[in-house]
Every structure is written in C-alpha cells, then in structure tokens.
C-alpha positions in Angstrom: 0.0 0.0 0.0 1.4 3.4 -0.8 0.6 7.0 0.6 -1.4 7.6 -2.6 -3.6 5.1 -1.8 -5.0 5.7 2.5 -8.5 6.5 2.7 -9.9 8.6 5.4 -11.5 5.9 7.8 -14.8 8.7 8.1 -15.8 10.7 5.1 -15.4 14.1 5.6 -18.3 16.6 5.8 -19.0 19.4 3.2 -18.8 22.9 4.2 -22.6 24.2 4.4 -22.8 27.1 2.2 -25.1 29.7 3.8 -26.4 32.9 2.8 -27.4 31.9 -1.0 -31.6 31.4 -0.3 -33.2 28.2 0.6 -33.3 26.6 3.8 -31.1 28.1 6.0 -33.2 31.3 6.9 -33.3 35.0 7.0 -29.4 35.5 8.0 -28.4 32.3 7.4 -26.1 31.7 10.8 -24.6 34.8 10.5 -26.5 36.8 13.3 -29.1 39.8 12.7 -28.4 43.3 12.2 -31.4 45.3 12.9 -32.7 45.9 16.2 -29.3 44.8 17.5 -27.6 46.0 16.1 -28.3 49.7 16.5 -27.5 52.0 19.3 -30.1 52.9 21.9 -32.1 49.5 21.8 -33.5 48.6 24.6 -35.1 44.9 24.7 -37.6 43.9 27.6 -35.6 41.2 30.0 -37.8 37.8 29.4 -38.2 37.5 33.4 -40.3 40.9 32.9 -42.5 39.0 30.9 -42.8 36.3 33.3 -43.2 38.7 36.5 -46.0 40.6 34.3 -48.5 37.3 33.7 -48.8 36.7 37.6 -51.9 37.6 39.2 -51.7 40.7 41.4 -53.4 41.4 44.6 -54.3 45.5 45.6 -51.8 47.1 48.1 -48.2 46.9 48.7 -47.6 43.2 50.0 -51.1 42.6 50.5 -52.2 38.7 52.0 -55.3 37.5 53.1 -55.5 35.7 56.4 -57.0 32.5 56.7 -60.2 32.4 58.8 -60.0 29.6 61.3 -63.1 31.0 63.4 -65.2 27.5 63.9 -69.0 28.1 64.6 -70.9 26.1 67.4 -74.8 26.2 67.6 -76.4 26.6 71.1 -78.7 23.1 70.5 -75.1 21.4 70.4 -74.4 23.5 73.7 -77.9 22.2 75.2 -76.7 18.4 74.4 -73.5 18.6 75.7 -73.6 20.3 78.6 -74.6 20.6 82.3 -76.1 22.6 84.1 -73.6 26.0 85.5 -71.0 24.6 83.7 -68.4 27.1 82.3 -68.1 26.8 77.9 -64.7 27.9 76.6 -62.9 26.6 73.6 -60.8 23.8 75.8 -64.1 22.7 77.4 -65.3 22.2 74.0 -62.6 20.2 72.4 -62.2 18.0 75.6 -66.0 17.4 74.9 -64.6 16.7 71.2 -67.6 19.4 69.8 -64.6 21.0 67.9 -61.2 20.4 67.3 -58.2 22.0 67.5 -56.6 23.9 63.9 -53.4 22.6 63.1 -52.4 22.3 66.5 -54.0 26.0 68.1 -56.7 26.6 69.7 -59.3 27.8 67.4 -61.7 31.0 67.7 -65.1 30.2 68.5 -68.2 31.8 67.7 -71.7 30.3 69.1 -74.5 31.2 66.9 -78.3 31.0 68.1 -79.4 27.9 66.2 -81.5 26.0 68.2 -82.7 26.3 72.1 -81.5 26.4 75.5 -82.8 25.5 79.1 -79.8 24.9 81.0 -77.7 28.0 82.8 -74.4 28.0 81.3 -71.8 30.4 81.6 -69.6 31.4 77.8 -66.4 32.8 78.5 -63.9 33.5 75.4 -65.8 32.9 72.7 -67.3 35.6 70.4 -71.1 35.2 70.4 -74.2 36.2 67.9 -76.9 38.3 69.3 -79.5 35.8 69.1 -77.1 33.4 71.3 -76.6 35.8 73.8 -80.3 36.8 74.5 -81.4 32.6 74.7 -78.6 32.0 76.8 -79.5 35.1 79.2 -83.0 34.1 79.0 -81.8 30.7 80.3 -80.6 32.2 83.1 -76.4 31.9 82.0 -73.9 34.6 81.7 -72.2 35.6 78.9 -68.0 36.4 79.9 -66.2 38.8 77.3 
C-alpha cells in the first residue's frame, strides 16, 4: 500500500454554504443586524414577561388571612352540657364538639341555632346576638 492510496476511515463533511436562499433562513447563521444591532435598543428582560402574567393582589404586599373562626350552635351547647358549667374553647374540644386547627386553639363563635334551658356560663368565645339573649333568657352569663 502506498501514501497515494490511504483513505480517510470517516468521510469528511461538506462545508454548508449559507447565505445563498433556501433553507437556511433569514441571515443564514450569520446573526441579525437590525434591532441589535443599533445604538439605543432597549429589549424587555424575558423574566419581565414572566413577573407581568402573575396575578396581582391591591396594596403593597397585601395577603389574606385564613379564617380559622369554627361556629358552634347553642342546640349542640344544650346536648352537651350541664347545668352551670363554664363553655370555653378547651371545654369544647375535651367534649370533642370542635377540634383544634393545626395544633391551636381555634376561635369560637356560638350562633343562636336552636334552644336552650340549662344555665351555662360562655367565656372566650365571640357570640351572635341571638345566642346571647337565649342564653341570658336561660338564666347563663355571657363572659367577654
């Protein structure tokens, strides 16, 4: 075998000839001119467009706070409890009536649903107007 007769072992690639029309495009690999190329250009950041499509509340920072304020009927105050006994939030979850919100005690708020005969005494709870007047008419006592 002489020199004149070694073959490459992989055929070698032709050079692509750009910038003559078909397939390759508008500049053909060679980069764009316009907008870019001109002084003073100013191009939006793509994050800008990202930050722009999110949903925005009113106010500077503005959240909403969850409501965890559970609501107790006095009928399930009537079934539950004795008479002068003293209704707080712990005395209701030990009586398993509510339970506790991730761990913390929850508000309570006793609406007037229903009736009551027995004197009971509501102490830090926030109460509806009708709830207050049955359980005064019952003879309890309503502690703010």
């Amino acid at each position: 075998m002489q020199i004149h007769q070694l073959q490459p072992k992989h055929k070698s690639k032709d050079r692509m000839i750009v910038g003559r029309g078909g397939k390759k495009g508008t500049y053909s690999g060679r980069g764009g001119k316009g907008q870019t190329a001109r002084s003073g250009r100013k191009m939006t950041p793509i994050i800008r467009e990202l930050i722009k499509r999110y949903p925005k509340l009113k106010g500077y920072r503005s959240f909403v706070l969850e409501d965890n304020t559970v609501v107790v009927n006095i009928s399930a105050l009537e079934k539950h409890c004795s008479d002068g006994e003293l209704v707080n939030p712990l005395f209701l979850v030990k009586k398993k009536i509510i339970r506790e919100v991730s761990g913390k005690m929850p508000a309570v708020k006793i609406l007037g649903d229903g009736t009551i005969t027995k004197k009971i005494i509501v102490e830090h709870c926030k109460i509806s107007k009708s709830a207050k007047e049955a359980i005064e008419k019952a003879g309890g006592n309503v502690k703010p």
